[in-house]
C-alpha positions as CSV (number, residue, x, y, z in Angstrom):
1,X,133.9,107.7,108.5
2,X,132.9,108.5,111.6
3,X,135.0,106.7,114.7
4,X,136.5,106.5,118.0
5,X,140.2,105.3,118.6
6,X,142.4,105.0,121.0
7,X,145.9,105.9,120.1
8,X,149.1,106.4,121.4
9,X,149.4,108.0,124.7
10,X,145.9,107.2,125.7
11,X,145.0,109.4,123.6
12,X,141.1,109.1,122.8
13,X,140.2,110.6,119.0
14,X,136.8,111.2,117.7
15,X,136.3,111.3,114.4
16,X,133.1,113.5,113.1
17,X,131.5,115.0,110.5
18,X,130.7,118.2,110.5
19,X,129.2,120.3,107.4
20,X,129.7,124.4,107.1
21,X,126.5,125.6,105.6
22,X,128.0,128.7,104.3
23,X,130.7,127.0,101.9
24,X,128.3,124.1,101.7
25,X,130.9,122.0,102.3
26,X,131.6,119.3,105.1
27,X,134.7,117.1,106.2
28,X,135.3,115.1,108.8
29,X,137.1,116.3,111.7
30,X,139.2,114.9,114.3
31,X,139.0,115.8,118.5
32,X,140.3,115.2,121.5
33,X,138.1,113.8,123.3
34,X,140.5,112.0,126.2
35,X,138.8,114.0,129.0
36,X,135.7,113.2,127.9
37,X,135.7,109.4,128.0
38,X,133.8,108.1,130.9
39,X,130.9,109.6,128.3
40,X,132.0,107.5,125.3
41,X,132.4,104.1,127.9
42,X,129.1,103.0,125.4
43,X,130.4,104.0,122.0
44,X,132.4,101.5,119.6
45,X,135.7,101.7,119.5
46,X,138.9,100.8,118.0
47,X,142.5,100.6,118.8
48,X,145.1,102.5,116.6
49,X,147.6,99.8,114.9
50,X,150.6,100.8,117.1
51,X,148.8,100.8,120.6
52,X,150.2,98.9,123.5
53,X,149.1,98.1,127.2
54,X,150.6,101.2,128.2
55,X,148.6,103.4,126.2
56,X,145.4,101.5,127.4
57,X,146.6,102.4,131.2
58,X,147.2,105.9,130.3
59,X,143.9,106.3,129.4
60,X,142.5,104.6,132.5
61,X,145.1,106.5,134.3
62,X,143.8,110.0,133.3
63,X,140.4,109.8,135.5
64,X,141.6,106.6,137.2
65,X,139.8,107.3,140.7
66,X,136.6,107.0,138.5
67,X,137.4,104.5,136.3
68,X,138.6,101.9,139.2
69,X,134.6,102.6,141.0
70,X,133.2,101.5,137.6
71,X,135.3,98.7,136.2
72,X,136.3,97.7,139.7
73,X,138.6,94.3,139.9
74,X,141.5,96.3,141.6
75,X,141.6,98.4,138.6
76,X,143.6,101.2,140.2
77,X,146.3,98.3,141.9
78,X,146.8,97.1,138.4
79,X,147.3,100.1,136.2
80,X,149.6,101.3,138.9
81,X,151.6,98.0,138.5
82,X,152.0,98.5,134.8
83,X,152.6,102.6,134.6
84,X,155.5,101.7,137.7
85,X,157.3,99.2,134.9
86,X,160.0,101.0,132.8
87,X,159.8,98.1,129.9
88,X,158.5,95.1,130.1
89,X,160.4,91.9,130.3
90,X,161.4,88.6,128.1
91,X,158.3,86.8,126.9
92,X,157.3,84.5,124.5
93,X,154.0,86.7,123.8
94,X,154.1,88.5,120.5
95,X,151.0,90.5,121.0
96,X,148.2,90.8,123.1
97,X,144.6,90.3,121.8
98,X,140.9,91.1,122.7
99,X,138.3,88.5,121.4
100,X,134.7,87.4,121.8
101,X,134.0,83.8,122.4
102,X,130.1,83.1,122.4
103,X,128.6,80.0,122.9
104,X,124.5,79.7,122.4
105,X,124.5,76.6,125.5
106,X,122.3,74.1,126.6
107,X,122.1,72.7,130.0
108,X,118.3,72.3,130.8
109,X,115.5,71.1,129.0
110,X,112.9,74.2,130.4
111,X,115.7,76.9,129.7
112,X,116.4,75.7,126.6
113,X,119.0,77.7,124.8
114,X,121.2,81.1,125.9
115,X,123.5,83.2,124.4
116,X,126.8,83.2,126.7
117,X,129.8,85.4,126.5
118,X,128.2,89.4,125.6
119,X,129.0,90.6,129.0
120,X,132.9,91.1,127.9
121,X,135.3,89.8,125.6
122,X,138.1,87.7,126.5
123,X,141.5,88.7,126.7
124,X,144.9,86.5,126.3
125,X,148.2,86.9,124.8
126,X,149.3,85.3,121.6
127,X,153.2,84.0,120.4
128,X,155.1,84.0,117.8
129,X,154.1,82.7,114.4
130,X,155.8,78.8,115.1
131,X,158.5,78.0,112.6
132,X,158.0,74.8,112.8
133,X,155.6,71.6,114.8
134,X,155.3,72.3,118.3
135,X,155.6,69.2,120.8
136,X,152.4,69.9,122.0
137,X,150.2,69.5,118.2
138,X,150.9,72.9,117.1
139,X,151.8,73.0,113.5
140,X,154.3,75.5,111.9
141,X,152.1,78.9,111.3
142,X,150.3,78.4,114.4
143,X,150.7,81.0,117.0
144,X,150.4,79.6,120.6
145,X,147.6,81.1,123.2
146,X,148.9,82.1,126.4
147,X,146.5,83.2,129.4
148,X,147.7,86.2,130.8
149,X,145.9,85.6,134.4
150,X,149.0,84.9,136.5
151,X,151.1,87.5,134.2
152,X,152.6,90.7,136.0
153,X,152.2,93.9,134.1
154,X,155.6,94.5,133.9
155,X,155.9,91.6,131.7
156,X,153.2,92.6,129.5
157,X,153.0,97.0,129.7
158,X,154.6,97.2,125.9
159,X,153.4,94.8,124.4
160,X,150.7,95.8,120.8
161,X,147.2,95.2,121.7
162,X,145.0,94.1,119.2
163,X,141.0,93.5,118.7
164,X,139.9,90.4,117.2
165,X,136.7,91.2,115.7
166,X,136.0,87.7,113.3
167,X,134.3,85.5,115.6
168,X,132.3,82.4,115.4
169,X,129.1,81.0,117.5
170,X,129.4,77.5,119.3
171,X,126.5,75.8,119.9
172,X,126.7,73.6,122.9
173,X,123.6,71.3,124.3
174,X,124.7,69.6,127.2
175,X,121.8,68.0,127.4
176,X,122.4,66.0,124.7
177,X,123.4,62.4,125.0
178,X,126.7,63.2,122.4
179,X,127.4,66.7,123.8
180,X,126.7,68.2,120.8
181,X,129.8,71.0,120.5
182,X,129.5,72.8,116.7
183,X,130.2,76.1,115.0
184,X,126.5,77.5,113.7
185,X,127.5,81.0,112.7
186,X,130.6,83.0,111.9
187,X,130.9,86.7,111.9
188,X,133.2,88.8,110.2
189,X,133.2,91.6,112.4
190,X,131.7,92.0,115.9
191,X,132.5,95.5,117.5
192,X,133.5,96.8,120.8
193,X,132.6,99.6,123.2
194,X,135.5,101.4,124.9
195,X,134.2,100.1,127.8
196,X,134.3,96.2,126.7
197,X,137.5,97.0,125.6
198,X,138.8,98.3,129.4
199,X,136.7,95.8,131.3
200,X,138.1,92.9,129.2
201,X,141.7,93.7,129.8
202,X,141.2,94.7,133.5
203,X,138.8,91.4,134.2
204,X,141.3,88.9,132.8
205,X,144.9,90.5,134.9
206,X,142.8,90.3,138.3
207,X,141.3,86.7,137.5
208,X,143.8,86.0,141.2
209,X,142.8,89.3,142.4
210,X,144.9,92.0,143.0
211,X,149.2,92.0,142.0
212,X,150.1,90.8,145.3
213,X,147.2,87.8,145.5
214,X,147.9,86.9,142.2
215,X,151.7,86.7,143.1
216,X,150.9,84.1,145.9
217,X,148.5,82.3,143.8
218,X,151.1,81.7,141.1
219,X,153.7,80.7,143.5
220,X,151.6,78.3,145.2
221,X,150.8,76.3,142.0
222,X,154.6,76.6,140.5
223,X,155.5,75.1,143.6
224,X,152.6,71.8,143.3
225,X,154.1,71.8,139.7
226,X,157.6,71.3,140.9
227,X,156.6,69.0,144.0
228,X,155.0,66.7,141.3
229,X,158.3,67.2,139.4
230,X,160.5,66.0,142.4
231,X,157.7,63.1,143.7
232,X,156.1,61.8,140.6
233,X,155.0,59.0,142.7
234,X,153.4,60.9,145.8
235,X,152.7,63.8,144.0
236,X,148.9,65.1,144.1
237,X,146.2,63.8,141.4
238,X,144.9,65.6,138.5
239,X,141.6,66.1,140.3
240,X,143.3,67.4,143.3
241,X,145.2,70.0,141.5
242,X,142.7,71.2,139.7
243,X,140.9,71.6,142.9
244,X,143.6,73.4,144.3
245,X,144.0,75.7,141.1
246,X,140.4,76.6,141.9
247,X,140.5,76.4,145.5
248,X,140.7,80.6,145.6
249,X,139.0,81.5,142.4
């Protein structure tokens, strides 16, 4: 079959056929086609099963000048962050994962409906299979979602990254007096480019900008968090710290 995949390294493999008319015989052949990628940005892609951030920055890393014009987001900032970090750190993320939520939405009666979410996927981290009921209505098998917008790289550079092609369709009319919110189509398999797969990943880690901003940011809302811990009585409303978690966005 003919493919593209990204593989250890940042190594980027194409997989052709190719058929010798003089033994009239063919076979598919594998390349290296790693300097060659900005050209396959619009080509599906997939990730080999033992690829990790790292490999992912190694690739953007080996025309990165060029890649951080294109994706933009403080691309550069943030694949240097993650190449700088020997190993990364204790978390409770098991694997990080690459998935397309898509919502056909409703919010005016002359639009009518749109399809949201083709621009990129999303990207988040997912834990451990639970071994048992989590406090928070998780059931044992679950695996818990984490975002990964506040995370440093250095926590995250070694982690497996994995695509999630199943996906379903939510239709949402807001419009509607019950706020209609239902599943109308699921798909077993919805591909990605190289480049949704390198936009995703670099979109999500500069959701608070660049390493430093995002540093503040986080520090600013741990420290609400714990001010709300210490004065449960004074401390700030839901609405206020949402407005706050927003304030920057």
């Amino acid at each position: 079959m003919e493919k593209l995949v990204l593989k250890k390294d940042g190594k980027l493999i194409e997989t052709k056929w190719f058929y010798n008319h003089e033994k009239d015989e063919g076979s598919y052949i594998d390349s290296d086609v790693t300097d060659k990628a900005l050209r396959r940005l619009f080509e599906h892609c997939e990730l080999d099963k033992d690829v990790t951030l790292r490999d992912v920055f190694l690739l953007l890393n080996s025309e990165l000048g060029i890649f951080d014009a294109i994706i933009g987001n403080w691309c550069e900032e943030i694949v240097k962050e993650g190449l700088h970090s020997s190993n990364s750190k204790d978390t409770e993320i098991d694997y990080l994962e690459l998935y397309w939520h898509l919502e056909n939405q409703k919010i005016d009666d002359d639009e009518g409906f749109q399809l949201l979410g083709m621009n990129r996927p999303d990207f988040h981290g997912m834990g451990k299979v639970l071994e048992e009921d989590h406090e928070h209505g998780f059931k044992k098998g679950d695996r818990i979602a984490y975002s990964t917008s506040f995370q440093s790289t250095s926590t995250l550079i070694d982690l497996p990254v994995k695509l999630k092609y199943e996906t379903e369709v939510y239709e949402d009319d807001y419009t509607s007096k019950d706020l209609m919110h239902k599943s109308v189509i699921k798909f077993n398999s919805v591909p990605y480019t190289l480049l949704n797969i390198l936009y995703g990943i670099i979109w999500e880690l500069s959701f608070y900008g660049p390493p430093s901003e995002r540093d503040l940011k986080g520090k600013e809302i741990l420290d609400i968090v714990e001010d709300i811990k210490k004065n449960p009585h004074t401390g700030i409303s839901t609405e206020e710290f949402l407005k706050e978690l927003d304030k920057e966005e």
